[in-house]
VEXDREN-2710 file (C-alpha; in Angstrom, 1 decimal):
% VEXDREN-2710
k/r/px/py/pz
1/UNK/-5.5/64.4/96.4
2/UNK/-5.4/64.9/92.6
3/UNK/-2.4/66.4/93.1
4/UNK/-0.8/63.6/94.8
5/UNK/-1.9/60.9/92.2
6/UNK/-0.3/63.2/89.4
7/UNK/2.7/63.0/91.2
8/UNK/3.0/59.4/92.2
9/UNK/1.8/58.6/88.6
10/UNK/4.5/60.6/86.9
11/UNK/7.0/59.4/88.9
12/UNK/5.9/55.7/87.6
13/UNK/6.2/56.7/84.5
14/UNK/10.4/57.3/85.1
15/UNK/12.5/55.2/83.1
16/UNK/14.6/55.1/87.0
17/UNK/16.5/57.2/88.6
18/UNK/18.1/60.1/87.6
19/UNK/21.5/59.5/86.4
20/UNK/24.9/61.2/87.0
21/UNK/26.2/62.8/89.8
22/UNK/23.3/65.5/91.2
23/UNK/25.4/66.6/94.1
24/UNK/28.0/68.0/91.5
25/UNK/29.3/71.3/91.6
26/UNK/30.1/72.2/88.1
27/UNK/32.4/76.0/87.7
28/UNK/35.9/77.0/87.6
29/UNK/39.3/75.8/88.2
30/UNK/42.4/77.8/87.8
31/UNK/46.0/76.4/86.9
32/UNK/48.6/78.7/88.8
33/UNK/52.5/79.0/88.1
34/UNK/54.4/78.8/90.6
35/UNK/57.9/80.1/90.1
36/UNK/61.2/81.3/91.9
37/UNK/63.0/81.2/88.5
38/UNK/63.0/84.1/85.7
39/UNK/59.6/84.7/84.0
40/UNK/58.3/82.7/81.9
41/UNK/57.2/83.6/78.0
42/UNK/55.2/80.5/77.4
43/UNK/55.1/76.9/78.7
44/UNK/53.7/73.8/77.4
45/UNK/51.7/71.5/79.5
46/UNK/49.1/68.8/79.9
47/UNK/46.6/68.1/82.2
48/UNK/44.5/65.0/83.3
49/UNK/42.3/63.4/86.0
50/UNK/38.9/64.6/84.7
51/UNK/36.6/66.1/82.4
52/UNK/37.5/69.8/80.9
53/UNK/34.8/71.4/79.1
54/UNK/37.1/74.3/77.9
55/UNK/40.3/75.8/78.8
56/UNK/40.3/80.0/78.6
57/UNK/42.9/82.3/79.6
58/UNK/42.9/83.4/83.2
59/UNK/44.4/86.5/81.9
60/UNK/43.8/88.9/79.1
61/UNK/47.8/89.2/78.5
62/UNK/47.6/85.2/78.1
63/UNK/47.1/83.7/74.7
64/UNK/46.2/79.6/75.4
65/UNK/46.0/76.9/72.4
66/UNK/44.7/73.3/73.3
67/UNK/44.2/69.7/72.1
68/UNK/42.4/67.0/73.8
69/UNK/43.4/63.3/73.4
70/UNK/41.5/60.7/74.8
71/UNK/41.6/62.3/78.8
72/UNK/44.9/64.2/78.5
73/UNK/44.6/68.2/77.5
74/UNK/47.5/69.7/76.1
75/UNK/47.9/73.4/76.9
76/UNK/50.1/76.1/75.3
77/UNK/50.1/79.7/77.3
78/UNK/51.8/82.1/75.8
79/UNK/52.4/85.9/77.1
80/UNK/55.4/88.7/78.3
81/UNK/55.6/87.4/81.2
82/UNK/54.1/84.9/82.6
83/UNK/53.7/84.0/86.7
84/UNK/50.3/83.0/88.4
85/UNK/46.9/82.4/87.4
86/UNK/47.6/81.1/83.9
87/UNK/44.4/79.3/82.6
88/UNK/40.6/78.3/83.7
89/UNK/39.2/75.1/83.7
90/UNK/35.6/74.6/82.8
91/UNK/35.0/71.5/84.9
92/UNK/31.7/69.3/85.7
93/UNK/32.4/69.4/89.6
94/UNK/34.7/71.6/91.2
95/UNK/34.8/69.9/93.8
96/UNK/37.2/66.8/92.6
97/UNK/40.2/69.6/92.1
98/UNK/42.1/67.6/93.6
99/UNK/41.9/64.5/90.9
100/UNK/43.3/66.8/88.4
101/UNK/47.0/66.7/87.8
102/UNK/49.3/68.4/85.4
103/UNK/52.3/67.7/84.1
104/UNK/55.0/70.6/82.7
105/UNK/55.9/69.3/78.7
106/UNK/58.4/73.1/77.8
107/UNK/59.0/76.1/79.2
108/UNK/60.6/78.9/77.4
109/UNK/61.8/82.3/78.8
110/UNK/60.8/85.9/77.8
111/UNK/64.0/85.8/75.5
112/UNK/62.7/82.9/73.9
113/UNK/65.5/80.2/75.0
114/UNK/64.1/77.3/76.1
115/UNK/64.0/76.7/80.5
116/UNK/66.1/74.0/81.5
117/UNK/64.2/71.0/84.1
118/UNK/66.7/72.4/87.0
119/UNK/65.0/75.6/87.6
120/UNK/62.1/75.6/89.9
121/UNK/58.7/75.9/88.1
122/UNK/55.2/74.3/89.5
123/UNK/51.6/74.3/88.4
124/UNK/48.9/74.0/91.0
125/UNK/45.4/73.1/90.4
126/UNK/43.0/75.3/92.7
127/UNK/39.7/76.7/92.8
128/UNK/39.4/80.1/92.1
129/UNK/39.1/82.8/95.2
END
């Protein structure tokens, strides 16, 4: 019984409810290129839609430089050649993947000429497997 009025009276003593989202999945996402064009020896992109906690490299070979403005995160990857998983995002819930959207800025080729629009090049947003 003491037990029980501990409880009750701690839980009085809350300012409210708990706040934020506790069914959140906080982990990983990864940001894959997607390409039927030449390699790729860096490309310059942005991505938005939700909170990033930090932006690594998905890949040892892959060297990544970011800014953050406001909601937008600008990403660089640079590497030999570059095709697939190209950076993680530390996110708050996984689960929202699909909120987050990117948008290609530059590409540039392994010879370091820059990748015209025409050539097919995509990023996806997944969780990893």
């Amino acid at each position: 019984m003491k037990r029980i009025t501990l409880l009750l009276l701690l839980a009085a003593c809350s300012d409210g409810p708990p706040t934020g989202d506790l069914s959140a999945v906080p982990g990983e996402l990864v940001i894959n290129l997607q390409t039927s064009g030449p390699a790729l020896g860096a490309i310059r992109f942005t991505v938005k839609g939700g909170d990033v906690a930090q932006v690594t490299a998905a890949d040892p070979g892959i060297t990544v430089f970011t800014t953050t403005s406001g909601d937008v995160v600008s990403v660089i990857a640079i590497g030999a050649t570059l095709r697939g998983p190209l950076v993680r995002l530390r996110v708050p819930d996984v689960r929202k993947v699909s909120s987050y959207r990117t948008a290609v800025v530059e590409r540039v080729d392994t010879e370091n000429q820059k990748v015209t629009a025409d050539e097919s090049y995509g990023l996806e947003v997944v969780q990893p497997r």
